[in-house]
N, CA, C and O atoms as a GROMACS GRO file, in nm:
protein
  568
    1UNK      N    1   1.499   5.261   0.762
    1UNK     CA    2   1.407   5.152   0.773
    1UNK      C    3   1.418   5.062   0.649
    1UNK      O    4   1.470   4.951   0.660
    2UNK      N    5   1.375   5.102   0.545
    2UNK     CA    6   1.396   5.010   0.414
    2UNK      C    7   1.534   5.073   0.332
    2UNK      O    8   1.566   5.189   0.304
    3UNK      N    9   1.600   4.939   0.308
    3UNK     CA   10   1.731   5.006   0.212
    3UNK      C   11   1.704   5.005   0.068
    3UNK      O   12   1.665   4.913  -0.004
    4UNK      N   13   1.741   5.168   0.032
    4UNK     CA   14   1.732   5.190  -0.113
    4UNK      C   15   1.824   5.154  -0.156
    4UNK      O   16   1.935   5.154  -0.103
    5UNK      N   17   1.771   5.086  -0.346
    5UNK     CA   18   1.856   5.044  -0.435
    5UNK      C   19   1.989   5.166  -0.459
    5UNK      O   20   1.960   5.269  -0.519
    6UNK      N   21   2.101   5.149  -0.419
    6UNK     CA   22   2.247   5.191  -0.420
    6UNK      C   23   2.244   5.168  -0.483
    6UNK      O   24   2.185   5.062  -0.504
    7UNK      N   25   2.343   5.295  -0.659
    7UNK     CA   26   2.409   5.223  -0.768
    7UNK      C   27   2.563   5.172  -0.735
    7UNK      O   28   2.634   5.104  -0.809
    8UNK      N   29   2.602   5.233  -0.580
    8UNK     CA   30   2.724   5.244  -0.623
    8UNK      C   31   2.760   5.113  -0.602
    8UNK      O   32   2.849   5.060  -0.669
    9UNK      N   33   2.677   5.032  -0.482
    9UNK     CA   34   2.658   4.907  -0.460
    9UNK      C   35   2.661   4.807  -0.570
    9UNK      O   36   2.715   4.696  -0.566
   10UNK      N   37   2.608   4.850  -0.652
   10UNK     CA   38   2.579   4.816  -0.801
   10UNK      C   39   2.708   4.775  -0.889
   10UNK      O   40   2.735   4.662  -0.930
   11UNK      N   41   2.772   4.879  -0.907
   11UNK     CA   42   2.920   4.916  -0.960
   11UNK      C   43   3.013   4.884  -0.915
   11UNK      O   44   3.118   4.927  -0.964
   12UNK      N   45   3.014   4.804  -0.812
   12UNK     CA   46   3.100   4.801  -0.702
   12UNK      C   47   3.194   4.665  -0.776
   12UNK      O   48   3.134   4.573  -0.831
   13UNK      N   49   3.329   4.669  -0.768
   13UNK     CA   50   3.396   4.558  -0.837
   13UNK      C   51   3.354   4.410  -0.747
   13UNK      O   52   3.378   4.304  -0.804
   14UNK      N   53   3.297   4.407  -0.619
   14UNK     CA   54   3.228   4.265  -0.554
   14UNK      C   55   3.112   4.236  -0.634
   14UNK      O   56   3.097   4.129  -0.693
   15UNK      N   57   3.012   4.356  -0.637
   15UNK     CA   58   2.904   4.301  -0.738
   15UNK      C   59   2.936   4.264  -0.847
   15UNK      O   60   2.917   4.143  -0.860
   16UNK      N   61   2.998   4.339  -0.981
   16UNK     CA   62   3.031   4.286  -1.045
   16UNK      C   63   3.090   4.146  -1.083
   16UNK      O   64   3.053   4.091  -1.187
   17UNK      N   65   3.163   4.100  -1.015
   17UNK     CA   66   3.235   3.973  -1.074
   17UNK      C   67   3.154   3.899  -0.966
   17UNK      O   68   3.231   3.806  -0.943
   18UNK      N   69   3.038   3.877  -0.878
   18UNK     CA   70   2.908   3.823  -0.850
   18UNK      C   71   2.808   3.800  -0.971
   18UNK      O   72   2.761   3.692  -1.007
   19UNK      N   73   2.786   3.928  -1.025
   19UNK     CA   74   2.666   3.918  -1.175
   19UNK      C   75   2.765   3.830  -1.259
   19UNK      O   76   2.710   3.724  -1.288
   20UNK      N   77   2.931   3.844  -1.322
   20UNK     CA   78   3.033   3.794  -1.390
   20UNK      C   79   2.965   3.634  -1.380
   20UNK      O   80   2.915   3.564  -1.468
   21UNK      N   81   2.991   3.603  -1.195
   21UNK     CA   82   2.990   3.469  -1.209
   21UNK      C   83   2.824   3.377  -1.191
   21UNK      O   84   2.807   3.255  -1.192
   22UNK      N   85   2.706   3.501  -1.174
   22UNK     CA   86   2.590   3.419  -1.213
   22UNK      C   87   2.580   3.399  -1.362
   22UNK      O   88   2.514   3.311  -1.418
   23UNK      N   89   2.638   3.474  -1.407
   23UNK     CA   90   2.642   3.510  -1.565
   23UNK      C   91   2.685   3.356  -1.609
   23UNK      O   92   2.608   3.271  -1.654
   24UNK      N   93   2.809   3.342  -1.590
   24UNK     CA   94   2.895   3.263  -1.628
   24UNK      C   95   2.823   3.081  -1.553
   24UNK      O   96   2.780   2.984  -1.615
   25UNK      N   97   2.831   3.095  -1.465
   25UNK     CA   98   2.699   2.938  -1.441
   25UNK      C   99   2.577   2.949  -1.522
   25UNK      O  100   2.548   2.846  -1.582
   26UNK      N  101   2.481   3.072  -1.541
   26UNK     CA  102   2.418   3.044  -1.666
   26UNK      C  103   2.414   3.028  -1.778
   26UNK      O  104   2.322   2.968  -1.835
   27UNK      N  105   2.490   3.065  -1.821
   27UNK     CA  106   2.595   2.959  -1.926
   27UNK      C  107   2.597   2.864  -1.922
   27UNK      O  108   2.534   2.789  -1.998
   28UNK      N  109   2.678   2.826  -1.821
   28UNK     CA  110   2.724   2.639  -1.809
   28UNK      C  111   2.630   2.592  -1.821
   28UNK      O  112   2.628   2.482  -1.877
   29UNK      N  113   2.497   2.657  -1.770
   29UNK     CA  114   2.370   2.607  -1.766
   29UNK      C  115   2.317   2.578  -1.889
   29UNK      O  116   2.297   2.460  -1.921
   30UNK      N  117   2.299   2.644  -1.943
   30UNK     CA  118   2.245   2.623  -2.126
   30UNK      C  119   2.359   2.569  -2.206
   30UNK      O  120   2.341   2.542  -2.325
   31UNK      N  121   2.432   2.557  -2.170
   31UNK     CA  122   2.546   2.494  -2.260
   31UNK      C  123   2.580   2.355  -2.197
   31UNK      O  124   2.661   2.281  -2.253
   32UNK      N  125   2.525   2.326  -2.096
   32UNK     CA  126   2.561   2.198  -2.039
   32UNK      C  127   2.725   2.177  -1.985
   32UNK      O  128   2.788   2.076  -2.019
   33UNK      N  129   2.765   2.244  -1.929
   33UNK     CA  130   2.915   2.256  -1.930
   33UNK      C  131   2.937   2.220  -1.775
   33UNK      O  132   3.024   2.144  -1.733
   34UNK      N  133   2.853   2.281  -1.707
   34UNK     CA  134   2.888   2.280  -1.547
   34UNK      C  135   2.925   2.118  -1.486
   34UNK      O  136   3.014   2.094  -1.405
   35UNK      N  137   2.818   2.003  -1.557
   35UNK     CA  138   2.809   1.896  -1.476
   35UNK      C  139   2.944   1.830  -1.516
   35UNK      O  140   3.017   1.798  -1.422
   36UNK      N  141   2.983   1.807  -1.634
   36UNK     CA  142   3.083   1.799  -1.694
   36UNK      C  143   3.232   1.866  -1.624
   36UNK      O  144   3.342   1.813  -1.618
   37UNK      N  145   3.195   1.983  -1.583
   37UNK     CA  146   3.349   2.077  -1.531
   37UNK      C  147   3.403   1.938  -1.448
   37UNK      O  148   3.335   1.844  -1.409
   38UNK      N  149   3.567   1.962  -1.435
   38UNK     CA  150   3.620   1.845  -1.384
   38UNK      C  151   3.650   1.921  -1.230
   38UNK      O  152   3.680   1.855  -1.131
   39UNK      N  153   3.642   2.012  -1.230
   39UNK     CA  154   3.638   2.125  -1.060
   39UNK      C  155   3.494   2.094  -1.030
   39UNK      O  156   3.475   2.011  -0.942
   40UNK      N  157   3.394   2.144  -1.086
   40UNK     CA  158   3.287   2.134  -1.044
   40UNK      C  159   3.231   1.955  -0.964
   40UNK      O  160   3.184   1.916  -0.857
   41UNK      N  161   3.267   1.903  -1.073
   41UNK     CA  162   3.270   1.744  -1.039
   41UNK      C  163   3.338   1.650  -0.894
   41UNK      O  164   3.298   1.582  -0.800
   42UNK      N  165   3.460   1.700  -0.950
   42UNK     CA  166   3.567   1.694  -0.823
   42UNK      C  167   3.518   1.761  -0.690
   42UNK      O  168   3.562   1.697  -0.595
   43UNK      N  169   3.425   1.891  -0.644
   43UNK     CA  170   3.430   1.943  -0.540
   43UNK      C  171   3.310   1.862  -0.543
   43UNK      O  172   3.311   1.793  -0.441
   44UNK      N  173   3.201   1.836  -0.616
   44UNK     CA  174   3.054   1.781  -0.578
   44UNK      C  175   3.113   1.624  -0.528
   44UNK      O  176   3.098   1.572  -0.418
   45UNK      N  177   3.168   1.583  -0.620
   45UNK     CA  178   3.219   1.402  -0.511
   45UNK      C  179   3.270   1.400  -0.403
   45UNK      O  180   3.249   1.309  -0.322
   46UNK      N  181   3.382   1.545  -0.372
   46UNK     CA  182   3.432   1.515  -0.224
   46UNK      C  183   3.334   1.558  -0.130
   46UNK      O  184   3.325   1.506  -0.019
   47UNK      N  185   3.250   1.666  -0.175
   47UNK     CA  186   3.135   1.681  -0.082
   47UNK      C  187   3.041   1.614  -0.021
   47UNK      O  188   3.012   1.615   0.098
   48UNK      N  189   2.981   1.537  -0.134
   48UNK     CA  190   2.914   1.436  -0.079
   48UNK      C  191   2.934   1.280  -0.064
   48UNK      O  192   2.847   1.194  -0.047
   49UNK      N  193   3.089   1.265  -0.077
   49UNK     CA  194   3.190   1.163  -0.047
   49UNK      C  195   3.191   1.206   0.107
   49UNK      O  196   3.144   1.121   0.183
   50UNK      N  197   3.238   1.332   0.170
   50UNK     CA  198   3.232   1.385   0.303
   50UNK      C  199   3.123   1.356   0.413
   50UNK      O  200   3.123   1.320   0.530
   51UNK      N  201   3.009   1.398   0.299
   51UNK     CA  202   2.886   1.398   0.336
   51UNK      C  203   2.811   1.242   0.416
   51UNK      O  204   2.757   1.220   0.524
   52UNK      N  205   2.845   1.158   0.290
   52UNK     CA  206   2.817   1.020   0.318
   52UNK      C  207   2.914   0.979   0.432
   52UNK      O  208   2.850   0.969   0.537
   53UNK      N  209   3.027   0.956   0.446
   53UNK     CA  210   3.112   0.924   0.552
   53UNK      C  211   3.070   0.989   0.704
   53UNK      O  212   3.048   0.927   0.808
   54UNK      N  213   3.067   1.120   0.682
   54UNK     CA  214   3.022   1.128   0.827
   54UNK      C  215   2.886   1.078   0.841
   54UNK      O  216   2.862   1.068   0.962
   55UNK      N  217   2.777   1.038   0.762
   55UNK     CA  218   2.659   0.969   0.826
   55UNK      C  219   2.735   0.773   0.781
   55UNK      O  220   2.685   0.687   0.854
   56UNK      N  221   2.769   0.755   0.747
   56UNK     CA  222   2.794   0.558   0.704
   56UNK      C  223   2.976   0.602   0.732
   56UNK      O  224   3.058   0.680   0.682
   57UNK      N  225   2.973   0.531   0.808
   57UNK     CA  226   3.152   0.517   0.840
   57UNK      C  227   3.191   0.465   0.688
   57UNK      O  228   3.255   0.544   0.619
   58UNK      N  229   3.160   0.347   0.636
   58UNK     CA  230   3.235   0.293   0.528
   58UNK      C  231   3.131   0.287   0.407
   58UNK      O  232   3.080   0.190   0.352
   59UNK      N  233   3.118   0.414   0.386
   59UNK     CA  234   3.033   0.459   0.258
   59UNK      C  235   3.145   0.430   0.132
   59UNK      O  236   3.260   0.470   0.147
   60UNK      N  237   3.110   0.368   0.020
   60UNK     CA  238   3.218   0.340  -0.087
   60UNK      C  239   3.217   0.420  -0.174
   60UNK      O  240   3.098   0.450  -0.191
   61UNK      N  241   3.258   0.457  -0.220
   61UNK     CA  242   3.301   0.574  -0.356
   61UNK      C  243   3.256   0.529  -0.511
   61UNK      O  244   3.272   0.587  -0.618
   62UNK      N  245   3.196   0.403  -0.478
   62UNK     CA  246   3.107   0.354  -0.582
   62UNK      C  247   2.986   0.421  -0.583
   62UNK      O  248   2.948   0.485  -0.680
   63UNK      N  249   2.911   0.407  -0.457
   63UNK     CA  250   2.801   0.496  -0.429
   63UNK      C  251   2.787   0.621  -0.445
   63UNK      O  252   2.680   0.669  -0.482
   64UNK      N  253   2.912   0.706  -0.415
   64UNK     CA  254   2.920   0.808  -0.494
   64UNK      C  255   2.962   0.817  -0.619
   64UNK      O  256   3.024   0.923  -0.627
   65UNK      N  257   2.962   0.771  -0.704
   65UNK     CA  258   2.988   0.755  -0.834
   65UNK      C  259   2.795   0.757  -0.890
   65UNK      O  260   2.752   0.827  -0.982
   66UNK      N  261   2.736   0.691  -0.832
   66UNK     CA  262   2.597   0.606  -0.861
   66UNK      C  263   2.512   0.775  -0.840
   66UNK      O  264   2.425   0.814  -0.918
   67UNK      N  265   2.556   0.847  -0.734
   67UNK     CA  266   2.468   0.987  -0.686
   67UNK      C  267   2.522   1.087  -0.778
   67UNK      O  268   2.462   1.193  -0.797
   68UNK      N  269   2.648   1.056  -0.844
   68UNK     CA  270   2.658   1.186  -0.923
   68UNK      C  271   2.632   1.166  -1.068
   68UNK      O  272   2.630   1.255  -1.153
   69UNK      N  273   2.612   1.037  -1.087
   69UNK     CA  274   2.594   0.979  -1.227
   69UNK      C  275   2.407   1.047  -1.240
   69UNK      O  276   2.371   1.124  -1.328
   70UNK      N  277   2.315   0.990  -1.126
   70UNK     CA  278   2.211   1.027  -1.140
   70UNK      C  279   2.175   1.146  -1.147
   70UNK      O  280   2.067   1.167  -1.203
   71UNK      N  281   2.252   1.258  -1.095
   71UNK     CA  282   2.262   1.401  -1.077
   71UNK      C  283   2.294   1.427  -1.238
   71UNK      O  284   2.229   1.509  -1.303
   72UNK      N  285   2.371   1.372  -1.279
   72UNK     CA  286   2.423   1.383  -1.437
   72UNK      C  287   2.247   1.365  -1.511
   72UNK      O  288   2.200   1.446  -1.590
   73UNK      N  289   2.203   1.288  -1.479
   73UNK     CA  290   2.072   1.283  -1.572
   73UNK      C  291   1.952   1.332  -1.509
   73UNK      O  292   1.844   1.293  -1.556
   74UNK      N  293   1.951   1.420  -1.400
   74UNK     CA  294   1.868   1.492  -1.367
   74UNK      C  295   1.888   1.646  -1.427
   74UNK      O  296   1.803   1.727  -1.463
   75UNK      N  297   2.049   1.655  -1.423
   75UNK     CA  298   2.060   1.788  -1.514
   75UNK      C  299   2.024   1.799  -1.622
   75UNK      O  300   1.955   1.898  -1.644
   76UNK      N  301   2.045   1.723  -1.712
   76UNK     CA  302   1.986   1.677  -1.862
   76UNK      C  303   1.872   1.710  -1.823
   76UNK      O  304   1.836   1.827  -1.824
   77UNK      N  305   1.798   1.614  -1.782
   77UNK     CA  306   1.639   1.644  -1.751
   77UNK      C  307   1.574   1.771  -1.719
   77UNK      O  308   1.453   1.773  -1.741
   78UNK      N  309   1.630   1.883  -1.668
   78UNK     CA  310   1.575   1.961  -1.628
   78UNK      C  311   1.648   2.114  -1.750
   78UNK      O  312   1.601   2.224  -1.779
   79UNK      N  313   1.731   2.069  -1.775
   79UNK     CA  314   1.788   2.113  -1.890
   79UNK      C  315   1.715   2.109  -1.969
   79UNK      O  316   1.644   2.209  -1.965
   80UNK      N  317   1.679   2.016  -2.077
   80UNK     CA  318   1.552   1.977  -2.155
   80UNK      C  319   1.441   2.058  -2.151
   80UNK      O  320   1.399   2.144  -2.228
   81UNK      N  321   1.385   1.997  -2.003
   81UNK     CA  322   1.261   2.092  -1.985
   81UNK      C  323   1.252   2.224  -1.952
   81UNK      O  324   1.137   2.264  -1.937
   82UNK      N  325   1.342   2.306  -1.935
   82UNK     CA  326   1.405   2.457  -1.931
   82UNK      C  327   1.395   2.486  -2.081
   82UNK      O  328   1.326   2.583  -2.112
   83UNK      N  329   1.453   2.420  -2.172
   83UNK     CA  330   1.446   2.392  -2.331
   83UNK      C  331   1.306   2.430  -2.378
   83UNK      O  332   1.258   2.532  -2.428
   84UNK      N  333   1.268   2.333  -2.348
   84UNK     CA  334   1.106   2.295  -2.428
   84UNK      C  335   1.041   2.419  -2.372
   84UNK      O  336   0.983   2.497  -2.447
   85UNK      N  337   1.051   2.441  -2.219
   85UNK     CA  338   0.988   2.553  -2.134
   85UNK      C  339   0.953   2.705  -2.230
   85UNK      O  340   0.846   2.756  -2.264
   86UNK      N  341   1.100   2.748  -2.253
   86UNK     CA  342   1.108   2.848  -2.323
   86UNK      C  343   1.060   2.852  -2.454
   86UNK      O  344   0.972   2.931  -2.489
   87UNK      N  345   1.125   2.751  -2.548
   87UNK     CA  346   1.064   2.746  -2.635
   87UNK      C  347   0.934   2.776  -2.684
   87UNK      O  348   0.896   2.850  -2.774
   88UNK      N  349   0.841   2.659  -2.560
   88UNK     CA  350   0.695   2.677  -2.570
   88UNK      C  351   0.644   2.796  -2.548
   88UNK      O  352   0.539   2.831  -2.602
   89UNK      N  353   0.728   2.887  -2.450
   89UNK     CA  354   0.657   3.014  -2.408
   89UNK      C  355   0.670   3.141  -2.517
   89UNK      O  356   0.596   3.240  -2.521
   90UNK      N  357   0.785   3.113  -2.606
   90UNK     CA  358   0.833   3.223  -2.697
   90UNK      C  359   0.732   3.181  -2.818
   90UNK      O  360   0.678   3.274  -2.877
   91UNK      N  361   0.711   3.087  -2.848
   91UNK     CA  362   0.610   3.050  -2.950
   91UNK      C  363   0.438   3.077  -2.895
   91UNK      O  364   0.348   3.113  -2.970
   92UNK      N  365   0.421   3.043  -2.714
   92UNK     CA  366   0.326   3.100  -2.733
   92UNK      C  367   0.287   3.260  -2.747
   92UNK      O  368   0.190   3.296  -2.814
   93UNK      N  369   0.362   3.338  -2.686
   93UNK     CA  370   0.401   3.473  -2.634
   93UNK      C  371   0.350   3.542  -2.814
   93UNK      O  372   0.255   3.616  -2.841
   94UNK      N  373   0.459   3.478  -2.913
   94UNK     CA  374   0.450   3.545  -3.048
   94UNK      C  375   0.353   3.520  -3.164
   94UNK      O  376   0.342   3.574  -3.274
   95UNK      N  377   0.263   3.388  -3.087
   95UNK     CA  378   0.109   3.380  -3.182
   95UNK      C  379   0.007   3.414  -3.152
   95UNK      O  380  -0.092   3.387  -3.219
   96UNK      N  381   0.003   3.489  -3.031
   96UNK     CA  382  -0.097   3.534  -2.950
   96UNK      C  383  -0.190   3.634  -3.062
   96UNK      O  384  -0.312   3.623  -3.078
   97UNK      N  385  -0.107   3.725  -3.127
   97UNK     CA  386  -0.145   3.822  -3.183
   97UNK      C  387  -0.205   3.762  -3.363
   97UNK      O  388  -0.260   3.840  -3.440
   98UNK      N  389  -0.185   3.653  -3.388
   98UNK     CA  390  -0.155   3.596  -3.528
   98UNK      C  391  -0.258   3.505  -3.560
   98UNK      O  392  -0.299   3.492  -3.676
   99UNK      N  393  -0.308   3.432  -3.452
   99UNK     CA  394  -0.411   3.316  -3.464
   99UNK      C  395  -0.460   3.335  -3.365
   99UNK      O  396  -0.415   3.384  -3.262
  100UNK      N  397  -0.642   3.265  -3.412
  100UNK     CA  398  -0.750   3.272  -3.322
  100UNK      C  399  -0.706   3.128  -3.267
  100UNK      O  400  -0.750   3.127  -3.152
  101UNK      N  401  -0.650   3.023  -3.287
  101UNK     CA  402  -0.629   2.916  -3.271
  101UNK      C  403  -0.509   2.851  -3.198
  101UNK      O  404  -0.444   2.751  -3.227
  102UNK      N  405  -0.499   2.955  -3.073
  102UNK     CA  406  -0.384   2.909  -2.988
  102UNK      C  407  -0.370   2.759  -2.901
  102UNK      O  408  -0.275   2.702  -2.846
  103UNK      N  409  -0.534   2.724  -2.921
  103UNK     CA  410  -0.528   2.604  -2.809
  103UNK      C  411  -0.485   2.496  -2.870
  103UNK      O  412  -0.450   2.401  -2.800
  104UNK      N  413  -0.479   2.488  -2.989
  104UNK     CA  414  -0.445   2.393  -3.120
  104UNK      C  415  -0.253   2.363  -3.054
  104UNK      O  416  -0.204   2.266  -2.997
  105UNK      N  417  -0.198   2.487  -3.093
  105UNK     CA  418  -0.023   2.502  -3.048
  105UNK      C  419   0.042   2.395  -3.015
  105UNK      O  420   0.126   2.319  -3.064
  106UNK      N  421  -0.058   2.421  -2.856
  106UNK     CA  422  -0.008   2.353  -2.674
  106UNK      C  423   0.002   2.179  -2.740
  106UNK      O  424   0.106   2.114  -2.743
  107UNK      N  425  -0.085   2.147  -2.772
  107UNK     CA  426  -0.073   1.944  -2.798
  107UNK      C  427   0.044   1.924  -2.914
  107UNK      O  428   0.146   1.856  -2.899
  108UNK      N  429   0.004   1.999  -3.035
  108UNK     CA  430   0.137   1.994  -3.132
  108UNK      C  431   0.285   2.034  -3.074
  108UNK      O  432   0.386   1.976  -3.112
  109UNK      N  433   0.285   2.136  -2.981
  109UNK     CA  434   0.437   2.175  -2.889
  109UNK      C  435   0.490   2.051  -2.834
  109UNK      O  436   0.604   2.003  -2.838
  110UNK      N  437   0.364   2.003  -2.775
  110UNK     CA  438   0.381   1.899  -2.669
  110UNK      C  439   0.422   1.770  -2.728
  110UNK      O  440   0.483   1.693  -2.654
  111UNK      N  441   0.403   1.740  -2.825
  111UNK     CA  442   0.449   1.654  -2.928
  111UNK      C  443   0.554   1.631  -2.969
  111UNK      O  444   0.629   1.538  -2.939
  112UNK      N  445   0.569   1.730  -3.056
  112UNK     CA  446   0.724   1.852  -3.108
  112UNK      C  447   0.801   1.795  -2.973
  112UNK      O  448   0.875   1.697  -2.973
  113UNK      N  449   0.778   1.854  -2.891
  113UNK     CA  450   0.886   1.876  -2.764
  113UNK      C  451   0.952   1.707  -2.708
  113UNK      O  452   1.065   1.673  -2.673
  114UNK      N  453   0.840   1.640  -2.718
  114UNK     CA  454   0.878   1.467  -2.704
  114UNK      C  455   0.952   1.426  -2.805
  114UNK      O  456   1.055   1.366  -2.771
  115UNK      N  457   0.929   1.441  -2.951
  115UNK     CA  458   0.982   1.393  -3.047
  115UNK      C  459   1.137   1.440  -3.054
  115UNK      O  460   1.233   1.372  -3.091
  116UNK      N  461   1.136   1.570  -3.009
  116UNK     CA  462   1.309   1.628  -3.005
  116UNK      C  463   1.383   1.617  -2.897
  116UNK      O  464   1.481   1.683  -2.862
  117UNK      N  465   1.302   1.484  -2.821
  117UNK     CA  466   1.393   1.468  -2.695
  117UNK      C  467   1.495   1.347  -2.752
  117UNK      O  468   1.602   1.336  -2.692
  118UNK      N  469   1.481   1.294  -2.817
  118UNK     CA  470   1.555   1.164  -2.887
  118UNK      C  471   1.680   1.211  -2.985
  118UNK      O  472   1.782   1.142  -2.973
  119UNK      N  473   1.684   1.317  -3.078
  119UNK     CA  474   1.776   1.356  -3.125
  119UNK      C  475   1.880   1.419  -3.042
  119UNK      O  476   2.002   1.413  -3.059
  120UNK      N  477   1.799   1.496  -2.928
  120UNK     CA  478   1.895   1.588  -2.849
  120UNK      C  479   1.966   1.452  -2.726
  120UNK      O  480   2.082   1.465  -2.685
  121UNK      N  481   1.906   1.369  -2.696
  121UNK     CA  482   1.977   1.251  -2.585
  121UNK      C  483   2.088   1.177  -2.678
  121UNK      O  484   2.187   1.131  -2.621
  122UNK      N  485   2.071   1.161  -2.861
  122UNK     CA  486   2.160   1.068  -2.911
  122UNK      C  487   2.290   1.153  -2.963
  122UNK      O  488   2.397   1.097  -2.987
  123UNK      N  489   2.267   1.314  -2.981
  123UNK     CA  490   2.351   1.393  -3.034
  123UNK      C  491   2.405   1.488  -2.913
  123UNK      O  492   2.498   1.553  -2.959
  124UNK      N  493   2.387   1.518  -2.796
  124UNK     CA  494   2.393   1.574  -2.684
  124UNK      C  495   2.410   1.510  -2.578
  124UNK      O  496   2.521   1.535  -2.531
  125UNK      N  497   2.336   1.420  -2.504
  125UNK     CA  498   2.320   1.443  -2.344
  125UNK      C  499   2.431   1.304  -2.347
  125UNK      O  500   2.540   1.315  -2.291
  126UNK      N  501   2.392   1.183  -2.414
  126UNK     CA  502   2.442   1.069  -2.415
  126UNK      C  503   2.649   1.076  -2.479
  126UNK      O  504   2.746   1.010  -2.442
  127UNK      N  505   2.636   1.169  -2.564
  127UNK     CA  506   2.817   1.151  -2.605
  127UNK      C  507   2.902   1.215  -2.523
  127UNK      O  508   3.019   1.183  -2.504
  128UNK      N  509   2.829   1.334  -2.458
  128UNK     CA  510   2.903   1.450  -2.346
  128UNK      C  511   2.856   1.325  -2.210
  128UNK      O  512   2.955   1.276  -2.156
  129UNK      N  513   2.778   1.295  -2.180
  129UNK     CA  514   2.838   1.136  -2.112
  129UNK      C  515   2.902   1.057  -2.058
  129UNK      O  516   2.933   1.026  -1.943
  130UNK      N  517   2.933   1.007  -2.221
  130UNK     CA  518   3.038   0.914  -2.223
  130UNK      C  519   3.157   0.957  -2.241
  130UNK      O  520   3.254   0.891  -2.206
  131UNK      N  521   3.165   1.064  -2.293
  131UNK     CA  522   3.333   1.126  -2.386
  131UNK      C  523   3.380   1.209  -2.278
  131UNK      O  524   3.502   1.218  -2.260
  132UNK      N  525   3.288   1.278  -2.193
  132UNK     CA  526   3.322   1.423  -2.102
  132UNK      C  527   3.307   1.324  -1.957
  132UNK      O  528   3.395   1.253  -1.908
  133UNK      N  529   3.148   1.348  -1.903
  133UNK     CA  530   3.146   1.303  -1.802
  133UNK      C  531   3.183   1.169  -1.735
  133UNK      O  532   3.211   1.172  -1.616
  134UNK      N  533   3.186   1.064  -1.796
  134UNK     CA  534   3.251   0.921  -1.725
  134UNK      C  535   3.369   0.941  -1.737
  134UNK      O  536   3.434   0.876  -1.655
  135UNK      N  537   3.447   1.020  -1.823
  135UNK     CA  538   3.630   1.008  -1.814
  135UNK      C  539   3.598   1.059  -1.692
  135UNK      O  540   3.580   0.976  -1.603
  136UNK      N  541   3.586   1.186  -1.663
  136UNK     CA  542   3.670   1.298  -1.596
  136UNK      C  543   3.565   1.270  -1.410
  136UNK      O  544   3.581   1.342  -1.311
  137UNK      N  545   3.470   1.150  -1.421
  137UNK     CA  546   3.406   1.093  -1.292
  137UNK      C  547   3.512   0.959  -1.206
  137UNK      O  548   3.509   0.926  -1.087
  138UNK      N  549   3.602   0.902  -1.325
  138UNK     CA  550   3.674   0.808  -1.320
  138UNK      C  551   3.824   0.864  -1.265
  138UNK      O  552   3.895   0.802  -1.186
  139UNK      N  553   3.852   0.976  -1.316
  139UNK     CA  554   3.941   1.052  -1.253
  139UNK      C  555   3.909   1.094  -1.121
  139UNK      O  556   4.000   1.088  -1.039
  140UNK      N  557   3.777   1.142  -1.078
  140UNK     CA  558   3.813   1.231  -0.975
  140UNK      C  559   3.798   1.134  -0.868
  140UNK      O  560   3.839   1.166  -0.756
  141UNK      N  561   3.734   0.993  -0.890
  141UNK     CA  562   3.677   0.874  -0.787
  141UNK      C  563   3.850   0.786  -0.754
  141UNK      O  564   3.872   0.716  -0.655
  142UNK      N  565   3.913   0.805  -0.824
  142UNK     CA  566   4.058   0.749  -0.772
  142UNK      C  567   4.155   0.816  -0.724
  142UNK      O  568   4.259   0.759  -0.689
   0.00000   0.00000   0.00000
C-alpha cells in the first residue's frame, strides 16, 4: 500500500547523478551561472522560438531575444531576494537568543537589504550581462 523509503533506491547510480545534477543547478543557482550557460540559453531560445512559431506563424527572433532578456532579470531578481531571504532568516534565527529587541532587526535588514541591491546590480548582475549574457544571446539568435 504505501512505499517505504528504499536505501538501495537511494544508492542507486540513477539517483545519484539525479541528486549530482540537482546539486549542480543549485549551484548555477547561487552562483548565477545557469542563465548565462550558452546550452542552457541556446535550448531556452529554441524552445520558446518553437513555442512562439507554432502559436504566430512569423514570430521574429527579436521577440525572443526581448523574453529571454527579461527572464535574464527576473533571475537576478529572484536571486537577490533568495539572497536577502536567507540572509534575513540566518540573522534572525541567531539573535533570537541575544536580544530582547528583535522587532528593531526586520526595518534595519530591510534597509540593509535595499541599500546592497545597488552594489550587487553594478558589480554582479549588470557586467555578467553585458560581458556573459548579451555575447553568448547574440550567438545563439543567429
Amino acid at each position: 500500500m504505501f512505499r517505504i523509503f528504499n536505501l538501495n533506491n537511494i544508492l542507486s547510480p540513477k539517483w545519484i547523478g539525479m541528486r549530482s545534477l540537482n546539486l549542480r543547478r543549485l549551484k548555477s543557482f547561487f552562483t548565477l551561472d545557469l542563465p548565462v550557460n550558452y546550452r542552457y540559453l541556446y535550448t531556452s531560445f529554441r524552445q520558446s522560438q518553437d513555442r512562439q512559431r507554432y502559436i504566430h506563424a512569423n514570430w521574429p527572433t527579436t521577440a525572443t531575444r526581448q523574453k529571454l532578456i527579461a527572464n535574464y532579470w527576473e533571475n537576478t531578481l529572484v536571486h537577490y531576494l533568495l539572497l536577502i531571504t536567507i540572509s534575513t532568516t540566518m540573522v534572525v534565527l541567531f539573535s533570537i537568543g541575544y536580544s530582547q529587541h528583535n522587532n528593531i532587526y526586520l526595518p534595519v535588514l530591510f534597509l540593509v537589504g535595499i541599500m546592497a541591491y545597488l552594489p550587487i546590480y553594478f558589480i554582479i548582475y549588470r557586467p555578467t550581462f553585458n560581458r556573459e549574457f548579451l555575447p553568448n544571446l547574440e550567438t545563439v539568435s543567429q
